[in-house]
ROMI-33282 format. One line per field, with one value per residue (C-alpha): residue in one letter; x, y, z. Coordinates in pm, 1 decimal. Example, Ala and Ser with C-alpha at 12.3 -4.5 7.8 and 13.67 -1.06 7.14 Angstrom:
2
lomar <- (a	s) $
xx <- (1230.0	1367.0) $
yy <- (-450.0	-106.0) $
zz <- (780.0	714.0) $
***
This chain:
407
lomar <- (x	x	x	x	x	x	x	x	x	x	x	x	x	x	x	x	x	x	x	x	x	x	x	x	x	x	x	x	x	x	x	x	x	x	x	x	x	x	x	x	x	x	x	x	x	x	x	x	x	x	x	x	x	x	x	x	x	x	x	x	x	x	x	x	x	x	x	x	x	x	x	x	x	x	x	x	x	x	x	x	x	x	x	x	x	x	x	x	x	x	x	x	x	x	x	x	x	x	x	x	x	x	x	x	x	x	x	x	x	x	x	x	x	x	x	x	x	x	x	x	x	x	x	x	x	x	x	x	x	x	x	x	x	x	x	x	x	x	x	x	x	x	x	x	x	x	x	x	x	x	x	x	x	x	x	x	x	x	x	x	x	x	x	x	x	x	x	x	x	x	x	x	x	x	x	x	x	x	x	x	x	x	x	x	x	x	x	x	x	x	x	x	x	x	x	x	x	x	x	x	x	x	x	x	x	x	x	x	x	x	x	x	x	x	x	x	x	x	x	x	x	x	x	x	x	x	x	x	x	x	x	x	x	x	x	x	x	x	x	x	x	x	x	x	x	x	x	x	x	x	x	x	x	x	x	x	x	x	x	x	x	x	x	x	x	x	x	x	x	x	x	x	x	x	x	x	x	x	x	x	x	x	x	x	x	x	x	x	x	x	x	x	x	x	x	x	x	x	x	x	x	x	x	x	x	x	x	x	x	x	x	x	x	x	x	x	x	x	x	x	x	x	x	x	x	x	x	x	x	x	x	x	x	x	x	x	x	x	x	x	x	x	x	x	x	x	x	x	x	x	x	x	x	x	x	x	x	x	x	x	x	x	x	x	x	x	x	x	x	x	x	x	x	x	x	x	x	x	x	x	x	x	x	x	x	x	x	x	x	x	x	x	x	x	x	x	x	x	x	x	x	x	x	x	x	x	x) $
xx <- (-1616.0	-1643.2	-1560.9	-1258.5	-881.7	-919.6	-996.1	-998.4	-669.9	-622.6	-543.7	-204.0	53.4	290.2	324.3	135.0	363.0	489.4	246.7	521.4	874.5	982.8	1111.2	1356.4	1424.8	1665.1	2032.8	2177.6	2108.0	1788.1	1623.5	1266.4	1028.2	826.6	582.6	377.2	50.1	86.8	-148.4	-131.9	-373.2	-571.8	-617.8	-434.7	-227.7	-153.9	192.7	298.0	615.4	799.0	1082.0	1343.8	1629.9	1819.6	1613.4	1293.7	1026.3	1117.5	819.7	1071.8	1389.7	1682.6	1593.7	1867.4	1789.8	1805.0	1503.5	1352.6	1073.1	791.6	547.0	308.5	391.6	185.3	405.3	245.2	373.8	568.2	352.8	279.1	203.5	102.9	17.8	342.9	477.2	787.7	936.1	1217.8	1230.8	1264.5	1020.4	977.8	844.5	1217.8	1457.2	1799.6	1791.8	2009.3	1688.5	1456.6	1651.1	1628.9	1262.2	1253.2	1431.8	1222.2	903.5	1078.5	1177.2	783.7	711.8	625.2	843.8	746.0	672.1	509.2	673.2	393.6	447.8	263.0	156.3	428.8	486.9	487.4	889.8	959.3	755.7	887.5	1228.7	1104.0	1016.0	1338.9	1511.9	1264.2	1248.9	1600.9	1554.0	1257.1	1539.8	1775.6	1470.7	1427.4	1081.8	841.8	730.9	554.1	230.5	149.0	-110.4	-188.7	-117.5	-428.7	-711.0	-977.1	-928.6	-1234.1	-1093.6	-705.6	-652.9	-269.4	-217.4	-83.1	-399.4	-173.7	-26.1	-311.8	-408.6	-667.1	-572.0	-491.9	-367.7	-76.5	34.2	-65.9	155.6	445.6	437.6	402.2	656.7	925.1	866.2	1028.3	769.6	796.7	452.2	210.4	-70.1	-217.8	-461.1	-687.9	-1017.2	-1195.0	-1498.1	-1253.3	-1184.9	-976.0	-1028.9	-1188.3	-937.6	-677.6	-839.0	-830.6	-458.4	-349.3	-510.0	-407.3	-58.1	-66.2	-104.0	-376.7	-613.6	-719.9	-965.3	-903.0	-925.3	-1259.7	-1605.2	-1736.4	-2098.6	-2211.8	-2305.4	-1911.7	-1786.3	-1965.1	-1874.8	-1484.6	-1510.9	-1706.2	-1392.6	-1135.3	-1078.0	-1017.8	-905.3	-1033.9	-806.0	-791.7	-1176.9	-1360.1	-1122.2	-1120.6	-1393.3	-1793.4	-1974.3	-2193.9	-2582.8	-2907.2	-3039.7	-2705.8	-2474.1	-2159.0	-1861.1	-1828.0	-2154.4	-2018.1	-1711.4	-1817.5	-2083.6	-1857.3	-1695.6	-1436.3	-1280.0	-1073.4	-1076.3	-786.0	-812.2	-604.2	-656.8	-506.4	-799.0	-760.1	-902.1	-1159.5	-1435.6	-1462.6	-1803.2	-1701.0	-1388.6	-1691.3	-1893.9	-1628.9	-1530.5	-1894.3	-1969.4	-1662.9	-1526.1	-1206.8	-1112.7	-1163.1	-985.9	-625.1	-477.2	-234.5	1.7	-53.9	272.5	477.8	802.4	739.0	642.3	861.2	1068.7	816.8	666.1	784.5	805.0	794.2	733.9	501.8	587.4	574.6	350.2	456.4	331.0	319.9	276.1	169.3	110.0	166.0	-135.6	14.9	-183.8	-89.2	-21.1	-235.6	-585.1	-544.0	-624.8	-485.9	-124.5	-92.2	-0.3	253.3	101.5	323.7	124.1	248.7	18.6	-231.1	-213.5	-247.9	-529.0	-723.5	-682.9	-712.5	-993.0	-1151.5	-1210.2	-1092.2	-1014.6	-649.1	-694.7	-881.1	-580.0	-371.9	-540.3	-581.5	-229.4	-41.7	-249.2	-443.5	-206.2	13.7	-216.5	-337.2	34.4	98.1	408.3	180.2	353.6	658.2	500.7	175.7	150.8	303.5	368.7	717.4	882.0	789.0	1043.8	1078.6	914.0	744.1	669.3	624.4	387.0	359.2	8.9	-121.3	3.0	303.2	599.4	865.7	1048.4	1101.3	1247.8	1283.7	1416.9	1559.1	1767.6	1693.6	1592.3	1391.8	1523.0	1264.5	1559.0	1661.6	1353.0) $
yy <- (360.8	192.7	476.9	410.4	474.2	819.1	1165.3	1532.3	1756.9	1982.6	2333.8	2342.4	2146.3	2131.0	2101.6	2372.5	2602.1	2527.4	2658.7	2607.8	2709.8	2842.4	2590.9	2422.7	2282.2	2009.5	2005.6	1898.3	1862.7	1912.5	1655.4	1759.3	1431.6	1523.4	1510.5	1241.6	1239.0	1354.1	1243.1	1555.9	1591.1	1848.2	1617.9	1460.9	1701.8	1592.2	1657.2	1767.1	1803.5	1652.0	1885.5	1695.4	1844.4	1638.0	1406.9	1626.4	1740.4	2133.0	2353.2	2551.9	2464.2	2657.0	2699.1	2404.1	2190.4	1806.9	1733.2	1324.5	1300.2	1065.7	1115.1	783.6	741.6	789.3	993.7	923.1	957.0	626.1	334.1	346.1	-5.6	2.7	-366.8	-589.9	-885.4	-959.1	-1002.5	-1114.3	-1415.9	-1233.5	-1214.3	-881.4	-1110.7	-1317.2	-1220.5	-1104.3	-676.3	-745.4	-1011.8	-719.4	-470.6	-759.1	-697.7	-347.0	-306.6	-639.0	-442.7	-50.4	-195.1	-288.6	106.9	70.2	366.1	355.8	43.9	-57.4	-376.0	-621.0	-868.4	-1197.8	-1351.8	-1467.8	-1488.6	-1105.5	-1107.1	-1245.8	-964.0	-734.1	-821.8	-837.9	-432.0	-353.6	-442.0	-361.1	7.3	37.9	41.6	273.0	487.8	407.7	549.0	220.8	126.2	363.1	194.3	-96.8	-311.4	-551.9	-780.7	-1029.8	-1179.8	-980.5	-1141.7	-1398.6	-1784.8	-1812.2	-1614.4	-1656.2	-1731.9	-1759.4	-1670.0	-1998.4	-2032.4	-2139.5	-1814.8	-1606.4	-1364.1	-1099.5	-764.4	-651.9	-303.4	-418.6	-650.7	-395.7	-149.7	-342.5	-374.6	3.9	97.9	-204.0	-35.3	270.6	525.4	352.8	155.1	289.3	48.5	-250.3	-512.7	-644.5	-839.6	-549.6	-782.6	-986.3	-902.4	-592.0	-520.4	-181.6	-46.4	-193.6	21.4	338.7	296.3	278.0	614.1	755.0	704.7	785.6	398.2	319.8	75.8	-159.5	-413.2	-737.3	-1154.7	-1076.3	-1209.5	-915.3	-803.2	-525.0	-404.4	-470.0	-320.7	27.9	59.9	-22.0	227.2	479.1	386.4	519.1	252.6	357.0	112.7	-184.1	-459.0	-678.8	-583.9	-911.1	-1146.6	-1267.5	-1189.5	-1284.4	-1232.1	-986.3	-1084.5	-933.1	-1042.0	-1049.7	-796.4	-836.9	-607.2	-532.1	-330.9	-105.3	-69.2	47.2	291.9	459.9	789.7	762.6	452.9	390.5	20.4	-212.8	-393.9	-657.4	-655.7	-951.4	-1139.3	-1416.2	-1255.1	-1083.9	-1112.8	-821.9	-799.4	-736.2	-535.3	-313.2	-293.0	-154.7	83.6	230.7	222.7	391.2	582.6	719.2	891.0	558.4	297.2	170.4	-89.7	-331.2	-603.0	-844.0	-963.8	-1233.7	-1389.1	-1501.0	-1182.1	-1091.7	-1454.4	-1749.2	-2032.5	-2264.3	-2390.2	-2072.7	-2036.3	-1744.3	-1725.5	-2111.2	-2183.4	-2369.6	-2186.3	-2335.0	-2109.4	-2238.1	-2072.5	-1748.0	-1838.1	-1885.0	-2112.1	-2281.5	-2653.0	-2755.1	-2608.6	-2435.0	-2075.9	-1791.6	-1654.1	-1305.2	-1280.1	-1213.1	-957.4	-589.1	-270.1	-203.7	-543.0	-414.9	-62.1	-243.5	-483.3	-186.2	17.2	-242.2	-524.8	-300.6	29.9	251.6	634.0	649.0	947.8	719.9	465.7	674.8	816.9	441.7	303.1	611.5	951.9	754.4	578.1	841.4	1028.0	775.4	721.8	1079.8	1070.8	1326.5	1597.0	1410.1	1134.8	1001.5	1278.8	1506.1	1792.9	2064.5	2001.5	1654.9	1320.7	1246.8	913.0	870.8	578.8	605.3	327.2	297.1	326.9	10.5	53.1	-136.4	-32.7	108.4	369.1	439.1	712.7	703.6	1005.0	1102.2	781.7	564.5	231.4	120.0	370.6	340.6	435.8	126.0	-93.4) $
zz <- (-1154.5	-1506.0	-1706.7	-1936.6	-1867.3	-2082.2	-1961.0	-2094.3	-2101.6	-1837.7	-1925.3	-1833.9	-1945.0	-1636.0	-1289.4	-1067.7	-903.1	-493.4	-278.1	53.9	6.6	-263.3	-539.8	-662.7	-332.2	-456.0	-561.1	-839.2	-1183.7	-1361.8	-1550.3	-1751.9	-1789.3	-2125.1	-2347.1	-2113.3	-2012.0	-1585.0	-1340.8	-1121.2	-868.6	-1035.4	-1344.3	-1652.7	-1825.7	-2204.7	-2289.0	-1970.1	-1776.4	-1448.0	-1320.6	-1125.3	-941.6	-730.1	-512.0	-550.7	-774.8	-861.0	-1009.2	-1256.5	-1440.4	-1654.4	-2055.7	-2119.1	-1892.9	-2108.8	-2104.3	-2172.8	-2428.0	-2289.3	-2574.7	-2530.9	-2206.7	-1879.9	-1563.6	-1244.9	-884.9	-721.2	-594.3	-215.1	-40.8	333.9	336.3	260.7	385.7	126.8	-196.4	-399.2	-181.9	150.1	457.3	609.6	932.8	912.4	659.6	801.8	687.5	393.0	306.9	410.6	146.2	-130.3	-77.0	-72.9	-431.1	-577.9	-522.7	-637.5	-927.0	-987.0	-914.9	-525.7	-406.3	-76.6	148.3	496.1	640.6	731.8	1032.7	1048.4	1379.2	1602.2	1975.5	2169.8	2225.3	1853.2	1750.4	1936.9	1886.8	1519.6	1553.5	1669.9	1340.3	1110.0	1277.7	1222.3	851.1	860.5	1101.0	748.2	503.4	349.3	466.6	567.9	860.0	1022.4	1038.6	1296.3	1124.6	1425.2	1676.6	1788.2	1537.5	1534.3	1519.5	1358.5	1081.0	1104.6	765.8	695.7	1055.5	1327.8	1534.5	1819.7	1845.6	1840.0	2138.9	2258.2	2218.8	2543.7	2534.7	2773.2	2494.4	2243.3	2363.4	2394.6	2037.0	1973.8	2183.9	2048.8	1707.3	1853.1	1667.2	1356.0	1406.4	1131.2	1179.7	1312.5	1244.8	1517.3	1590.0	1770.1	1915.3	2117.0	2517.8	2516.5	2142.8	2166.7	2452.3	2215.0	1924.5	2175.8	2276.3	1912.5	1847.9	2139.1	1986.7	1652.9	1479.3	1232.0	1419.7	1098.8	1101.0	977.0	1029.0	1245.6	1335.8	1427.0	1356.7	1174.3	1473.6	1654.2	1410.2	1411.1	1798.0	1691.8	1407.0	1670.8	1918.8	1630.3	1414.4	1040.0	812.3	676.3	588.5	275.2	268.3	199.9	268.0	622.1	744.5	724.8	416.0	360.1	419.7	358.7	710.4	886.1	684.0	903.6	900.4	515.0	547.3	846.9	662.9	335.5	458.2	656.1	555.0	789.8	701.1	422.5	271.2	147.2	-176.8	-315.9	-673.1	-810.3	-978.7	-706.9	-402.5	-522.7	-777.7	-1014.2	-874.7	-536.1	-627.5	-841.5	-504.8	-283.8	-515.0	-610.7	-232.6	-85.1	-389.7	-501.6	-151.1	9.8	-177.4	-103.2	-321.0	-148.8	-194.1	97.6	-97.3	65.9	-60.0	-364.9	-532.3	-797.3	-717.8	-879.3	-753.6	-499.0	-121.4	139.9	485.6	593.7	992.5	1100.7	780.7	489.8	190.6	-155.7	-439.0	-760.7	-1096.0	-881.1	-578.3	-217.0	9.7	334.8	247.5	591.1	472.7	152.7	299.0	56.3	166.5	117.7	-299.7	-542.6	-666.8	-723.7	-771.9	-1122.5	-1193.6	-981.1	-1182.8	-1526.3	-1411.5	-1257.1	-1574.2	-1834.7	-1697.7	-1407.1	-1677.1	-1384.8	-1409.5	-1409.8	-1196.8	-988.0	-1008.1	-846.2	-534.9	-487.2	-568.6	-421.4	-294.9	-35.2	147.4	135.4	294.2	571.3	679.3	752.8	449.2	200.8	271.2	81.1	-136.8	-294.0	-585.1	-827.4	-650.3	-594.9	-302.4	-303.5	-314.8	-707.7	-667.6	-1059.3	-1242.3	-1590.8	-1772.2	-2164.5	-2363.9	-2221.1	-1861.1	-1879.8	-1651.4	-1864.1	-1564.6	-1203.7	-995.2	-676.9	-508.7	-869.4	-915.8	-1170.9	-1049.5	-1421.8	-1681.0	-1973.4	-2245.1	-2157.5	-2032.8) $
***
């Protein structure tokens, strides 16, 4: 995984041609994004093309179609975050939905097309109440779903979580949850080695929600029998939870070795050592790797005072920590940062990038059949990044929300 940015030209030099229906599938105008180096999913095609018509990517276009020249520029599909708390000042866990939107657009105009809302621990009927508004935007298309993270974890490794709300995962309580979200739940974080944890794990499967991992104790050994029971993702991977040992090796061992789990990485040069971000992704590889926010308020807003469920949060010099202990809140962090840091300090493939940043969780939320890559018939979600992986553009569903003649 420390191979440079660069790769070979593909052979072709645009988009491959619809395999489903038959495109265009959009209406409206055409617009033809050129000249840029595309991340398809076959490969990096030098001087390649994006067809938009309408809201969608279209595999042909008329002769005279205006066409954009993005010579210099990389074109790769819109960001995809399943791990989010907030942004722009607003709290997916609190903010009124007008707040919620503010966060939305904070984190689309830093590329992230499509977004998971993130809860934080809170008592069952907050939370629940909580999924009832929150699924109405996903109902709206403005999220893209929702992610319980607690009340369900350890104590022992609650991190930014209020140890006097914490629970066992009993599936009764579990469900409630699910069913509040009205269909919208996506996934959910859980201490599987507590009472109830692997029924909890079960349930979640049984109805179509990710069953994540996350802010446990567990052993190694825990931790295969809650990945046996269906569990499939691994969240934040490192951070809350033991350390890996030689004698004792503790979750991160089970989690990496597995083929059927797929592992969260905040890549923000604060939780996680390039060492250990180098580990996870030489153990798991590309088809493996999600990168994630774990944003909370303050991304995209500054530094400051916030309140992360009944936390106070101080962020300094763009670090959130809970003023009581000093545990790491979530981040600031936006995936275009995460992109640039990944390509530039981390020597990533930026093929490599993108099954991380947008393919992968795409993929694991059931939404690939619309987003996560550069495909016909897909949403025209594309973010287009200069030479040195600087966000210059975004689409999202062929609107401009960063126009890069203008950026």
């Amino acid at each position: 995984m420390a191979a440079a940015a660069s790769t070979p030209p593909a052979p072709t030099a645009s988009a491959p041609a619809a395999t489903g229906p038959a495109a265009p599938v959009g209406t409206g105008a055409y617009t033809v994004l050129s000249g840029g180096r595309v991340v398809l999913p076959t490969g990096v095609v030098d001087g390649g093309r994006v067809i938009v018509q309408g809201g969608r990517i279209a595999g042909s276009a008329p002769a005279d179609a205006p066409a954009l020249d993005l010579s210099g520029h990389w074109i790769v599909p819109g960001f995809v975050d399943m791990h989010n708390h907030g942004g722009g000042g607003a709290s997916f866990t609190s903010g009124t939905p007008e707040e919620v939107l503010r966060g939305v657009r904070t984190h689309r105009e830093h590329g992230t097309t499509t977004v998971v809302a993130s809860t934080v621990t809170g008592e069952l009927d907050f939370l629940a109440r909580r999924a009832g508004v929150l699924s109405e935007l996903v109902e709206q298309g403005d999220l893209a779903g929702l992610h319980f993270e607690g009340p369900f974890i350890s104590p022992c490794r609650k991190g930014a979580h209020s140890e006097a709300l914490l629970r066992h995962p009993d599936p009764a309580d579990v469900l409630t949850l699910v069913k509040a979200a009205r269909g919208t739940a996506k996934m959910m974080t859980l201490a599987a080695e507590l009472p109830g944890g692997l029924d909890s794990v079960r349930l979640l499967v049984d109805h179509g929600v990710i069953a994540a991992l996350g802010h446990t104790d567990a052993t190694y050994e825990q931790t295969v029998e809650a990945i046996d029971a269906g569990a499939s993702v691994a969240t934040h991977l490192f951070n809350a939870m033991p350390p890996l040992g030689h004698r004792v090796p503790g979750p991160i061992a089970a989690l990496l070795e597995d083929e059927r789990v797929t592992v969260e990485l905040i890549d923000d040069g604060t939780h996680l050592h390039p060492a250990a971000l180098e580990l996870a992704l030489r153990c798991a590889g590309p088809s493996r790797v999600a990168f994630i926010t774990d944003a909370m308020d303050a991304a995209g807003f500054g530094d400051g005072t916030y309140s992360l469920g009944p936390l106070e949060v101080e962020v300094k010099d763009g670090v959130a920590r809970v003023v009581e202990n000093g545990s790491i809140a979530g981040s600031t962090l936006t995936l275009d940062t995460a992109f640039r840091r990944a390509a530039t300090v981390d020597r990533m493939r930026v093929e490599d990038i993108v099954r991380a940043i947008s393919a992968n969780p795409a993929r694991l939320l059931g939404l690939d059949d619309r987003v996560g890559s550069l495909e016909p018939g897909k949403d025209a979600d594309i973010v287009v990044l200069d030479a040195d992986f600087t966000l210059k553009g975004v689409l999202h569903k062929g609107a401009w929300v960063l126009d890069p003649r203008t950026a």
